[in-house]
Each structure stands twice: as structure tokens, then as C-alpha cells.
C-alpha positions as a Markdown table, in Angstrom:
| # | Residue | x | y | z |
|---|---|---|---|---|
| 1 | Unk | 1.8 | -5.7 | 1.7 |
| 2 | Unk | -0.3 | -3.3 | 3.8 |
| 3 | Unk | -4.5 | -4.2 | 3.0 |
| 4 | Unk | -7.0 | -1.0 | 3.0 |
| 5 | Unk | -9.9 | -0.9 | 2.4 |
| 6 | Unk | -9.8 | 3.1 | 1.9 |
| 7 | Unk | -7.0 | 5.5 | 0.4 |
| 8 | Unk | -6.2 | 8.1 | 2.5 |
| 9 | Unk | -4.0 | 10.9 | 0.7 |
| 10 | Unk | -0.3 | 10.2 | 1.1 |
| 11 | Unk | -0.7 | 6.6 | 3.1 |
| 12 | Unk | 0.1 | 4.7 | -0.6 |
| 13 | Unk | 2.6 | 6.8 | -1.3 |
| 14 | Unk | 4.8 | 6.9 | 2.5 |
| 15 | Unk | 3.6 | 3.7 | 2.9 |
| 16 | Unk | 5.9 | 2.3 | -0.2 |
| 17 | Unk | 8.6 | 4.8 | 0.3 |
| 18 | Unk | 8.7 | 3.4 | 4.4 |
| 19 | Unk | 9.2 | -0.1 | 2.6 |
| 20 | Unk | 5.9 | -1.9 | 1.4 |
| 21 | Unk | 5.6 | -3.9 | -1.8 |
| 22 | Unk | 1.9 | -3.2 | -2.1 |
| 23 | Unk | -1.1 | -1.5 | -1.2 |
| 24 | Unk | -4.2 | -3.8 | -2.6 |
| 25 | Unk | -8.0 | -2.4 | -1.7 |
| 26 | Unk | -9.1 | -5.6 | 0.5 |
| 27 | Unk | -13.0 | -5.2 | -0.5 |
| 28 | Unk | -12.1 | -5.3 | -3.8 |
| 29 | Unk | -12.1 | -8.4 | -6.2 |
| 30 | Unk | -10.9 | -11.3 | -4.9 |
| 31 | Unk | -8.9 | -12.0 | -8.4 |
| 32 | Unk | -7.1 | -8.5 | -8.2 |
| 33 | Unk | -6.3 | -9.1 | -4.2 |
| 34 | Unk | -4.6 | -12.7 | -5.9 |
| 35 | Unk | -3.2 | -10.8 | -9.3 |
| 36 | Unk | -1.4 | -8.2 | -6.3 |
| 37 | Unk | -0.1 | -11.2 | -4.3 |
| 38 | Unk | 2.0 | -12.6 | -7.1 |
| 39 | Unk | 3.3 | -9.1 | -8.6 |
| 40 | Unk | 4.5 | -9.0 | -5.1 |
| 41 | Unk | 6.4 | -12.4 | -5.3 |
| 42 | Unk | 7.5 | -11.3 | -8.5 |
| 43 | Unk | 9.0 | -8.3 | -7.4 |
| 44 | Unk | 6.4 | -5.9 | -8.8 |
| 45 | Unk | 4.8 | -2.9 | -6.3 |
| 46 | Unk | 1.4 | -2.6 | -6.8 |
| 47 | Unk | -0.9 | 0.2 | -5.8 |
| 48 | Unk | -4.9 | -0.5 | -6.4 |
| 49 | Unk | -6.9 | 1.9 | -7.8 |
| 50 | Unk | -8.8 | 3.8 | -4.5 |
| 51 | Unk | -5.6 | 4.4 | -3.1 |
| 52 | Unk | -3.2 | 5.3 | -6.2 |
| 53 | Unk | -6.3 | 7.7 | -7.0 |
| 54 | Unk | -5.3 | 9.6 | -3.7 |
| 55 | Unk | -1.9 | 9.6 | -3.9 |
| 56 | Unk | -1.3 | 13.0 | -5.8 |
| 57 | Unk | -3.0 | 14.7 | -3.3 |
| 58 | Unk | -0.6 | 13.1 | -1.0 |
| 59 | Unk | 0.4 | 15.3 | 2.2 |
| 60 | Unk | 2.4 | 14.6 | 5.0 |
| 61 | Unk | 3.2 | 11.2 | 6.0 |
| 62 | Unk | 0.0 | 9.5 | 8.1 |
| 63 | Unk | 2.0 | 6.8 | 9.5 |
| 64 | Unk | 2.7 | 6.6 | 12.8 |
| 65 | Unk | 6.2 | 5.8 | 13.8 |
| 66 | Unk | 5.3 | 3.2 | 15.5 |
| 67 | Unk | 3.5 | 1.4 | 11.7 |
| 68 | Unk | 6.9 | 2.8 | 9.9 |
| 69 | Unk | 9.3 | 0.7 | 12.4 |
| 70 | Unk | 6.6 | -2.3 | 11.5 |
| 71 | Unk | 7.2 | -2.0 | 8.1 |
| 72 | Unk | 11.0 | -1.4 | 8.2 |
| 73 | Unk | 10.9 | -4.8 | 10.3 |
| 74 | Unk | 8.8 | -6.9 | 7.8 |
| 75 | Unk | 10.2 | -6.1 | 4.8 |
């Protein structure tokens, strides 16, 4: 679960495709930080809604390959 509190275009996207489960806004409502934590445990992906409003416009991937071998690890 990678915590943003900002969608850059293509982050959601590469993020899940490098490996993570979610992609939750962290200043948003507590309640829908909690609702993304157990779709998580129960094997859902979940993209709020900054960053799956970006994600059409997605480009090239922003990740470093340093935070894609971090993800690959932890997941």
C-alpha cells in the first residue's frame, strides 16, 4: 500500500503494475484510509479518487528504480 497525498499522472497506475495493492489519498477521510486497509486484506486493489482521477493521463513510469525494487520486495 503506497500513501499519497497527491496523484501524479501514471504513479497509480506503475505503482500497481510494479506490485502495490493500493494507493489511498492519506489526507483524506480517515474511514476511507480504514475501508482501503481491509479491501487490501481482502485481496481487493484500491485506487482513491485524486490519484485514479490522474491515471488516464498516465505517462511514463515516475518511479524510481530504486521505489520499484522496494515494492517488488514488500509485496
Amino acid at each position: 500500500m503506497i500513501l499519497t497525498t497527491f496523484g501524479r499522472p501514471g504513479r497509480p497506475r506503475r505503482a500497481m503494475e510494479a506490485g502495490a495493492a493500493a494507493f489511498p489519498v492519506k489526507d483524506g477521510p480517515a474511514r476511507e484510509l480504514a475501508a482501503a486497509i481491509r479491501g487490501v486484506r481482502a485481496g481487493e486493489r484500491v485506487i482513491g479518487p485524486g490519484p485514479a482521477a490522474a491515471t488516464p493521463s498516465a505517462g511514463p513510469n515516475p518511479l524510481s528504480p530504486g521505489e520499484r525494487d522496494v515494492l517488488a520486495v514488500t509485496s
